[in-house]
C-alpha positions in Angstrom: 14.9 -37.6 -34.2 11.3 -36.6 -33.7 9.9 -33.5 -34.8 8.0 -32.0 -31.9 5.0 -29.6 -33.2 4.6 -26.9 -31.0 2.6 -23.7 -30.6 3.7 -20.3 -28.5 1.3 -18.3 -26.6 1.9 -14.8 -25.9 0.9 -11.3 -26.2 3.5 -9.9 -29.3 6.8 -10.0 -26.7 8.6 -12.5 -25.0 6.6 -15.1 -27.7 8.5 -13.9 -30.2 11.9 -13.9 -28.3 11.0 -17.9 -27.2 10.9 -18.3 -31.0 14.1 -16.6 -31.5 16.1 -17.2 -29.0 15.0 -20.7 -28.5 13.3 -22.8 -31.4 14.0 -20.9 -34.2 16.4 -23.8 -36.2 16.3 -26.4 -33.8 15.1 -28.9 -35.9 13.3 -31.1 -32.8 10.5 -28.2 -32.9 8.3 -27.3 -35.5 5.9 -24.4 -34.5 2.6 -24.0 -36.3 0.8 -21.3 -34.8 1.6 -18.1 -32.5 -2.0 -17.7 -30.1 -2.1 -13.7 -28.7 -4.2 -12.6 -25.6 -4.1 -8.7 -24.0 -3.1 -6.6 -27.2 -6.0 -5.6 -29.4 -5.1 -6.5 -33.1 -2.3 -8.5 -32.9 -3.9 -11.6 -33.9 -4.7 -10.0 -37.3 -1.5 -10.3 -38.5 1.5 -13.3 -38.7 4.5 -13.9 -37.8 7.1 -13.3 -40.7 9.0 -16.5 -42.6 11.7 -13.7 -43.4 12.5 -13.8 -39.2 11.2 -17.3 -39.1 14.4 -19.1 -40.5 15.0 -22.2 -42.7 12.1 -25.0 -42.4 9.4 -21.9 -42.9 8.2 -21.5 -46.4 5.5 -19.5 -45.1 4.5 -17.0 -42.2 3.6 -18.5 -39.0 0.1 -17.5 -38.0 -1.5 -15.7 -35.1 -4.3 -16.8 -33.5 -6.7 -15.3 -31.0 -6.2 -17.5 -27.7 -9.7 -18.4 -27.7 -8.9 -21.1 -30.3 -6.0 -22.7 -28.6 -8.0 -26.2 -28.2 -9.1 -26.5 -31.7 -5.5 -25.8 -32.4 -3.8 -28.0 -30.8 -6.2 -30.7 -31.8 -6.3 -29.5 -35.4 -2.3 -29.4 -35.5 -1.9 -32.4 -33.0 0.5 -30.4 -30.9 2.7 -31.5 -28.5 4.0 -28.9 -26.7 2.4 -25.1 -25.8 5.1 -22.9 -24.8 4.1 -19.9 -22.5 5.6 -17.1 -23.1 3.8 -13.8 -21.5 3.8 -12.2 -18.4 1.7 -10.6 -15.4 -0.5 -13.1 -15.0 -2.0 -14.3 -11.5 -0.4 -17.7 -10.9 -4.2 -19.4 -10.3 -4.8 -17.8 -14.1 -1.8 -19.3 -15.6 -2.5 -23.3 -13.8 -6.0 -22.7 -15.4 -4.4 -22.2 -18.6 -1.9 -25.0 -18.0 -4.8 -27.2 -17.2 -6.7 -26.5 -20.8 -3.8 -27.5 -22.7 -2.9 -30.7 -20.9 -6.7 -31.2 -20.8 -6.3 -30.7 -24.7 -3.2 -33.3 -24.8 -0.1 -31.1 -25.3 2.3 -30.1 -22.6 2.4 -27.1 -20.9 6.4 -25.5 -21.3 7.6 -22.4 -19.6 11.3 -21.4 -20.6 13.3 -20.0 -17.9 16.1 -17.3 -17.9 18.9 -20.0 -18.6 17.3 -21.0 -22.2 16.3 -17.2 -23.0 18.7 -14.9 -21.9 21.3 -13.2 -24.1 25.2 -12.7 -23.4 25.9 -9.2 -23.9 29.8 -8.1 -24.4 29.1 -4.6 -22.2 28.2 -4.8 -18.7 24.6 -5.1 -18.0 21.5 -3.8 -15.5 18.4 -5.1 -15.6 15.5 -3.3 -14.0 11.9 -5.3 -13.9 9.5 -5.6 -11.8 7.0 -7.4 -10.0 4.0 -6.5 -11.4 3.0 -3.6 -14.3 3.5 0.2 -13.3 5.3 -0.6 -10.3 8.0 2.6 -11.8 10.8 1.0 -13.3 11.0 3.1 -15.9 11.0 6.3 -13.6 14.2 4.4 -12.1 15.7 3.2 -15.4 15.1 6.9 -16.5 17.1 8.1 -13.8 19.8 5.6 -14.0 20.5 6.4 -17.2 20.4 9.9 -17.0 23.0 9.5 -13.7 25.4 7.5 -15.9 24.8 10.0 -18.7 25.9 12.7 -16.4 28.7 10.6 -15.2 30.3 10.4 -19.2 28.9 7.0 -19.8 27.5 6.0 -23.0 24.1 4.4 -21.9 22.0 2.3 -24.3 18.4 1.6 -23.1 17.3 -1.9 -24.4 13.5 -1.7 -24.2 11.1 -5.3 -23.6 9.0 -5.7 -26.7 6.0 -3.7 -28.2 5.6 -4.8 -32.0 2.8 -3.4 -32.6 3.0 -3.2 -36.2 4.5 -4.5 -39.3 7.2 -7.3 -37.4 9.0 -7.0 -40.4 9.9 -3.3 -40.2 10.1 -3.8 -36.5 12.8 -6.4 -36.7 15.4 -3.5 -35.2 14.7 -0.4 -33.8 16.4 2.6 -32.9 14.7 5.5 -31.2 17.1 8.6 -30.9 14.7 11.8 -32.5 11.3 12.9 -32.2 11.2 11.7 -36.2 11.9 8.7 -35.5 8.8 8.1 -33.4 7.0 9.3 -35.9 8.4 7.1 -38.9 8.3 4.0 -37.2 4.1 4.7 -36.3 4.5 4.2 -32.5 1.4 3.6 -30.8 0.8 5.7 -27.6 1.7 2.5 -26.0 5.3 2.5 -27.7 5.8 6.6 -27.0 5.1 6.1 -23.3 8.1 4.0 -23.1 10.4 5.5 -25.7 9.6 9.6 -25.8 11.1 10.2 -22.2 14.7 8.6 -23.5 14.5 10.4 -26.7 13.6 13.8 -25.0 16.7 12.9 -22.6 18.9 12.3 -25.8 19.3 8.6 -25.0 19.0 6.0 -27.3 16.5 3.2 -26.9 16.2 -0.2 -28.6 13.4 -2.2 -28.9 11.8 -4.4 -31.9 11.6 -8.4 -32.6 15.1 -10.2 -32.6 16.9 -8.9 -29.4 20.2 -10.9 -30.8 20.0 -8.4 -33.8 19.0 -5.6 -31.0 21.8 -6.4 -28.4 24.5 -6.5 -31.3 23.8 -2.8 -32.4 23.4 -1.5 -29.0 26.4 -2.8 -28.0 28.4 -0.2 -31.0 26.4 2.7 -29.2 27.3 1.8 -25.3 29.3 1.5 -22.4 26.4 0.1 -20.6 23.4 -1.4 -21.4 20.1 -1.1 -19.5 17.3 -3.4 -19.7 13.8 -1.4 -19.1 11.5 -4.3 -18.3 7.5 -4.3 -19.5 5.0 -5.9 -17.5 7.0 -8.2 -14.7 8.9 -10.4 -17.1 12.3 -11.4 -16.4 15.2 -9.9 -18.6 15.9 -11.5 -22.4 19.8 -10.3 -21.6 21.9 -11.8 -18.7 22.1 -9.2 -16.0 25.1 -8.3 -14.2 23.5 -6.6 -11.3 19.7 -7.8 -11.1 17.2 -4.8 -9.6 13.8 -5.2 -9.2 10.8 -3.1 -7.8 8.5 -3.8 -6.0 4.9 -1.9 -5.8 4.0 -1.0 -2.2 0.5 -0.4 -3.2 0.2 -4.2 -4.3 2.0 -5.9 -1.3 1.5 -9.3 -1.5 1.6 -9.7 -5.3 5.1 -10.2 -5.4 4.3 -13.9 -4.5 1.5 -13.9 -5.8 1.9 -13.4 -10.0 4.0 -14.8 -12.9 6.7 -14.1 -13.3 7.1 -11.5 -11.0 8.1 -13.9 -8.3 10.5 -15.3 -10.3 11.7 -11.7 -10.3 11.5 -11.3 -6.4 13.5 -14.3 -5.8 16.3 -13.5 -7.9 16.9 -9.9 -7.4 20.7 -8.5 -6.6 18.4 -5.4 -5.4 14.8 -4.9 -4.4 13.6 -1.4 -4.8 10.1 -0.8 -2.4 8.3 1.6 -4.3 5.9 4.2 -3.9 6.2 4.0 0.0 5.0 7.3 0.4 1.5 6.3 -0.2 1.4 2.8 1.0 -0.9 1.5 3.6 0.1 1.0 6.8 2.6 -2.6 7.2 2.7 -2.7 3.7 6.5 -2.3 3.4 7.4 -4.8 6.6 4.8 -7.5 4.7 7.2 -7.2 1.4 10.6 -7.0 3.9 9.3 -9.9 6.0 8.1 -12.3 2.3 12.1 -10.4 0.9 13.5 -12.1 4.0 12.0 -15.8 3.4 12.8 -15.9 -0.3 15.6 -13.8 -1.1 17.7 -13.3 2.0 20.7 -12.2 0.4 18.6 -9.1 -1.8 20.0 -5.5 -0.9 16.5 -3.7 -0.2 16.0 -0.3 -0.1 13.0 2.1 0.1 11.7 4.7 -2.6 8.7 6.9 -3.8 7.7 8.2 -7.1 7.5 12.0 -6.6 4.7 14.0 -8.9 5.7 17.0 -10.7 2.9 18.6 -12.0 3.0 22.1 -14.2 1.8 25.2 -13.0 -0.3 22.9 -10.2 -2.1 26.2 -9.0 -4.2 26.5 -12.0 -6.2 22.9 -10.8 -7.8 24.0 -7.9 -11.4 23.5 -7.7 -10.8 22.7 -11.3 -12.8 20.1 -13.0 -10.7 17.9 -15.2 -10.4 14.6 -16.7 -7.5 12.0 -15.8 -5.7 10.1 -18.2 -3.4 7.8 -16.8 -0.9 4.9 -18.2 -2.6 2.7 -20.3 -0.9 -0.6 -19.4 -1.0 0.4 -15.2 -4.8 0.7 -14.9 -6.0 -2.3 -17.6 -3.7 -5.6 -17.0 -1.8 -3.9 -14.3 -5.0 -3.5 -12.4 -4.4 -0.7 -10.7 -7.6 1.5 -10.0 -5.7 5.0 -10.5 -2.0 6.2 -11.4 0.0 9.6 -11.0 -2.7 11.1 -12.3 -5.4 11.0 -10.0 -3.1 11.3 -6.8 -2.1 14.5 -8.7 -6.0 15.7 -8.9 -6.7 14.6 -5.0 -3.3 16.2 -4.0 -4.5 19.9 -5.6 -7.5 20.0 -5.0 -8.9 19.4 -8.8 -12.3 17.7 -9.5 -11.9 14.5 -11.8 -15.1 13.5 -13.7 -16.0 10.0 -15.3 -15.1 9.9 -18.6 -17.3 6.5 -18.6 -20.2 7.9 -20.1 -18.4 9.5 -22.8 -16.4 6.4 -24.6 -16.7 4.8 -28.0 -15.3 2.5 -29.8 -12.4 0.4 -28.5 -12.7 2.9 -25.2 -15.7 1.1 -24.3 -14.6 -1.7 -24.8 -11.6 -1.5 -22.5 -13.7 -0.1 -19.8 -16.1 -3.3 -20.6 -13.1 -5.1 -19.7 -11.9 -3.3 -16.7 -14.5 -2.8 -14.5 -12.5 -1.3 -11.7 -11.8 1.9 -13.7 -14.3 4.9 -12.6 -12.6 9.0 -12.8 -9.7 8.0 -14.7 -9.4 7.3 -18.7 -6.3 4.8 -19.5 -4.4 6.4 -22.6 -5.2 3.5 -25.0 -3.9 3.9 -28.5 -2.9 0.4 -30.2 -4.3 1.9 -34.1 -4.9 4.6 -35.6 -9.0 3.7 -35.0 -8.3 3.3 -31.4 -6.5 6.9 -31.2 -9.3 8.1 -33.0 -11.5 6.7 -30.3 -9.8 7.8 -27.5 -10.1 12.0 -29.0 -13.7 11.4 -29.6 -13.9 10.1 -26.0 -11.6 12.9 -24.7 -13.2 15.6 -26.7 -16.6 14.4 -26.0 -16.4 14.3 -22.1 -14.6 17.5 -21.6 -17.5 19.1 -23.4 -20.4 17.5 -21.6 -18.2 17.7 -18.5 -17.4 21.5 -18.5 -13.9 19.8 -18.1 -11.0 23.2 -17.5 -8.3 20.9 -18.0 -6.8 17.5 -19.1 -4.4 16.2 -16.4 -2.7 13.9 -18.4 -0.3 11.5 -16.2 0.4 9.2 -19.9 4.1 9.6 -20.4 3.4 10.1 -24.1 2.9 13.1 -25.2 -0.7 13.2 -26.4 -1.0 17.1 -27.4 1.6 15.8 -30.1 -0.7 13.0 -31.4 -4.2 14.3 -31.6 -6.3 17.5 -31.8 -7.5 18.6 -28.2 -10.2 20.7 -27.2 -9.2 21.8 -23.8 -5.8 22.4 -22.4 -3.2 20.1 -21.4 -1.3 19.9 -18.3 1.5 17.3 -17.4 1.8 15.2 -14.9 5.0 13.5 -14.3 6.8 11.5 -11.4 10.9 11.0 -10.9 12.4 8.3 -9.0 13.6 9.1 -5.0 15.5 6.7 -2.9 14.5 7.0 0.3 17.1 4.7 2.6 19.1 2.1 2.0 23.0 1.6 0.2 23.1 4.6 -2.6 22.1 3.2 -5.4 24.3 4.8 -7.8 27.0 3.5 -5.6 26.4 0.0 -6.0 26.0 0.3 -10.1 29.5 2.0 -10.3 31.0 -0.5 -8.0 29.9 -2.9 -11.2 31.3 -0.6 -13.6 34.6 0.3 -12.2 
């Protein structure tokens, strides 16, 4: 039997879960190297022999993207496996295109070869691109079946941001245990609203390991989906939302149209402030590729404390770090919350060091709003000296901070802190909650 020798690119999520799930002891693949792209840091590290299994003696390592064609030549690799998400589909064929061009082949797993079998019924909730607000709707979900005296586990997509190791199988049920596991703002912006709702959430490397604990905590289990990938457990009831600010790009990126066309239920979101056809473009494309979809319509609504106090205000927007970078969206809650009360945002722009300066580098499309990066302790560091440096040169009254981490709990603030947050609202369609129980009964 040949021994195929393989490399995985990714971005510290579903790379890992390829490996796991998929190659890890089947002895037809060897993989040599991990390549990372979108997280800062990641490629500083290496994938533990510990998780790795039999046939590695040592840790696999991570490589920056960049290298891919000296590594694949250097290793003479025969597959590349491509394993992250929210990418245009033009951006991915280009990437294809440099590793045949190189002499591998270019693999994408499907659901099929990825997916786990859970024991307890299952909903999955993705999307179709990043910060489209499933996890305002997985949030409410599983606060409904709380309420309803089910026991809900939240199974989060990855974020190993630090040692894998360590990260191999977490639990997140207190405030402490954010804080001993290191989370990255990244990490609480996911995690902190479950904990504050007293629901567990799972997240971590080995989503066998993952699926087999939550299962001893749940009646349910609910996938929260990161970026638009598709679900590592087999869903029974598939939903999916869909961003009515970026019609189109349900066709139009990877995988989120792999999403779109498999979908039990499409959820049109943020209708409220979508542009005019918007929704009957994404009804008309549901229509053509995924007839049988149930497809309602919802809106995120902003709740914002004390929202008097921002009139004629001048403050400085922080919104969701992953939503305005790779999600490319220009603004979040956060800045419809400054238009909607008559604050004044200011450019943080001028203001940024470090690794903030970088990302704005990067994301040229960002003006009056500051993405809440935090990836390391430097790049937290960063982002205060940024904050506390802008509101001072800025006169800035107030931070209108739309992150859903809690950043008054992770750094020292000059200027006062007001929260902006956003619920999920179904606007027409089949009650949601009715078709989840009909599963669960």
């Amino acid at each position: 039997m040949n021994e195929y020798q393989c490399i995985v690119m990714g971005a510290a999520g579903r790379d890992f879960h390829v490996f796991l799930s998929f190659l890890r002891g089947n002895p037809q693949f060897r993989v040599k190297a991990f390549t990372a792209t979108q997280i800062p840091f990641i490629d500083q590290r290496s994938f533990p022999r510990s998780l790795a299994g039999p046939g590695y003696p040592d840790d696999i390592p991570i490589y920056d993207e960049a290298e891919l064609p000296r590594l694949i030549h250097g290793h003479d690799i025969d597959f590349v496996f491509f394993a992250y998400s929210d990418i245009p589909h033009a951006e991915m064929m280009h990437k294809s295109s440099l590793v045949q061009a190189a002499g591998a082949s270019f693999v994408m797993l499907g659901p099929d070869h990825t997916q786990l079998a859970s024991s307890r019924p299952v909903v999955s909730i993705t999307a179709t691109r990043t910060g489209a607000g499933k996890s305002p709707l997985t949030q409410w979900l599983a606060r409904l079946l709380t309420d309803r005296g089910r026991r809900v586990a939240v199974i989060r997509h990855p974020m190993p941001y630090g040692n894998l190791d360590m990260q191999r199988v977490q639990r997140f049920a207190t405030p402490q245990d954010l804080a001993d596991q290191q989370c990255t703002i990244e990490e609480r912006e996911e995690y902190e609203p479950y904990v504050d709702m007293g629901i567990p959430i799972f997240a971590g490397v080995d989503y066998q390991a993952i699926l087999d604990q939550a299962e001893t905590d749940a009646d349910v289990v609910l996938w929260d989906g990161g970026n638009n990938d598709f679900s590592f457990i087999r869903p029974d009831l598939d939903i999916v939302v869909v961003d009515a600010l970026r019609a189109g790009h349900e066709i139009d990126y990877f995988p989120g149209e792999v999403n779109f066309r498999r979908a039990d239920v499409l959820i049109i979101s943020k209708c409220g402030s979508a542009a005019p056809g918007a929704v009957d473009g994404i009804r008309e494309r549901a229509s053509r590729y995924n007839p049988q979809a149930m497809i309602c319509r919802a809106d995120l609504r902003i709740q914002v404390e004390e929202a008097e106090r921002l009139v004629g205000q001048r403050v400085l927007v922080i919104e969701d770090g992953p939503t305005v970078t790779h999600g490319g969206m220009a603004f979040g809650a956060g800045m419809v919350a400054a238009e909607r009360y008559g604050a004044i945002p200011v450019d943080p722009r001028p203001y940024a060091v470090g690794t903030i300066s970088d990302t704005f580098e990067a994301n040229p499309h960002l003006e009056r709003v500051l993405p809440a990066m935090g990836y390391s302790e430097a790049q937290r560091g960063a982002l205060a000296a940024t904050i506390n440096a802008c509101c001072e040169a800025e006169q800035v009254r107030f931070l209108l901070d739309a992150s859903p981490a809690r950043l008054d709990r992770m750094m020292d603030l000059d200027v006062p802190l007001v929260r902006v947050g956003y619920r999920f609202v179904q606007l027409d369609g089949q009650p949601l909650e009715e078709r989840v129980m009909q599963l669960l009964e």
